[in-house]
C-alpha positions as CSV (number, residue, x, y, z in Angstrom):
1,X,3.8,3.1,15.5
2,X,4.4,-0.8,16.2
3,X,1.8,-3.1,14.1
4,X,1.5,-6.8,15.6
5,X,0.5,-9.3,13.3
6,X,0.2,-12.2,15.4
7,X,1.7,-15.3,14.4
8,X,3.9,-13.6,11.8
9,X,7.1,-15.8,10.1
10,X,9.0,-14.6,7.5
11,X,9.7,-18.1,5.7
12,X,11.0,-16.5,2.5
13,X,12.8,-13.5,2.4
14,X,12.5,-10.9,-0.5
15,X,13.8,-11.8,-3.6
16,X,14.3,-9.9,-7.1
17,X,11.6,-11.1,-9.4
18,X,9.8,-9.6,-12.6
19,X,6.2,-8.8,-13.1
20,X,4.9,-8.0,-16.9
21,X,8.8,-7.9,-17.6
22,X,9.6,-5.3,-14.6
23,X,11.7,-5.3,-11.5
24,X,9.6,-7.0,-8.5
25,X,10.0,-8.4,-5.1
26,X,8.4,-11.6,-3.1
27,X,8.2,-12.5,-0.4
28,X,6.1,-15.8,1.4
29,X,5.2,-15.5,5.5
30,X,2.6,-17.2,7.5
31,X,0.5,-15.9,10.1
32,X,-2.5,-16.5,12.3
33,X,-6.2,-16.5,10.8
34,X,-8.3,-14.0,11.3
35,X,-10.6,-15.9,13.5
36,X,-7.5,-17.0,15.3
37,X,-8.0,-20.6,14.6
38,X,-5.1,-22.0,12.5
39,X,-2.4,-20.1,10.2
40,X,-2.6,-18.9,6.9
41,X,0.6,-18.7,4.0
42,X,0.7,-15.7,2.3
43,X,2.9,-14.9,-1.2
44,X,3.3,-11.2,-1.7
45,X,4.3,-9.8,-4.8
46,X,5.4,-5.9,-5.0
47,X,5.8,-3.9,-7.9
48,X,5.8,-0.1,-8.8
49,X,5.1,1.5,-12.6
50,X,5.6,4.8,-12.8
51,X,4.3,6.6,-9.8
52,X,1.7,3.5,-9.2
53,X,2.9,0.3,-6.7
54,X,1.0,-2.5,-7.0
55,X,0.7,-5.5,-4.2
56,X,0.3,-8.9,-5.6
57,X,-1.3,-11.1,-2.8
58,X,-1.8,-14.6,-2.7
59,X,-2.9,-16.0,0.6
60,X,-4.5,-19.2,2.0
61,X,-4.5,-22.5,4.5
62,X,-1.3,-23.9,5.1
63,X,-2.8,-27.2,3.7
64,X,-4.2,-25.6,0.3
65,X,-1.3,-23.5,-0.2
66,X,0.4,-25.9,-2.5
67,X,-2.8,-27.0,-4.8
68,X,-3.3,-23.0,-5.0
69,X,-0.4,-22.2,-5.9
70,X,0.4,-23.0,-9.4
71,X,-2.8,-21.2,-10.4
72,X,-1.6,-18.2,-8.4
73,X,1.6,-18.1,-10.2
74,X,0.3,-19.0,-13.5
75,X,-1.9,-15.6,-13.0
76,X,1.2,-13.9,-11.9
77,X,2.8,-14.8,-15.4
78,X,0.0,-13.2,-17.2
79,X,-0.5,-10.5,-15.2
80,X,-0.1,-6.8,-17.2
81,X,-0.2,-3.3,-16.2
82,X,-1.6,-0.9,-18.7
83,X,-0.1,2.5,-18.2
């Protein structure tokens, strides 16, 4: 099975990153809005603990994506996964 996502760029490719002090990836692309009228930037964060993966996602205008993004990644410090 082939998924489209239209307007889809990889602008940063994965990279090793911790979450709550465990092994993560990132990785940022943009793509096209829903309603097909401009392109969003989306910061994904993967993560697994145990036999539970969890998906991180942080996604917005291209314009906002800069004055969002400091409160994403202050979230993303304080994140914690209770097992």
């Amino acid at each position: 099975m082939k998924v489209i996502i239209p307007g889809f760029s990889i602008i940063e490719p994965m990279k090793d990153i911790t979450v709550d002090g465990h092994p993560a990836i990132s990785f940022i692309f943009t793509d096209s809005v829903a309603d097909g009228h401009g392109k969003q930037k989306t910061l994904q964060v993967y993560t697994i603990r145990g036999d539970s993966g969890y998906i991180l996602n942080f996604a917005t205008t291209m314009d906002d994506y800069p004055m969002y993004l400091p409160i994403f990644q202050r979230m993303l410090e304080s994140f914690e996964i209770n097992n």
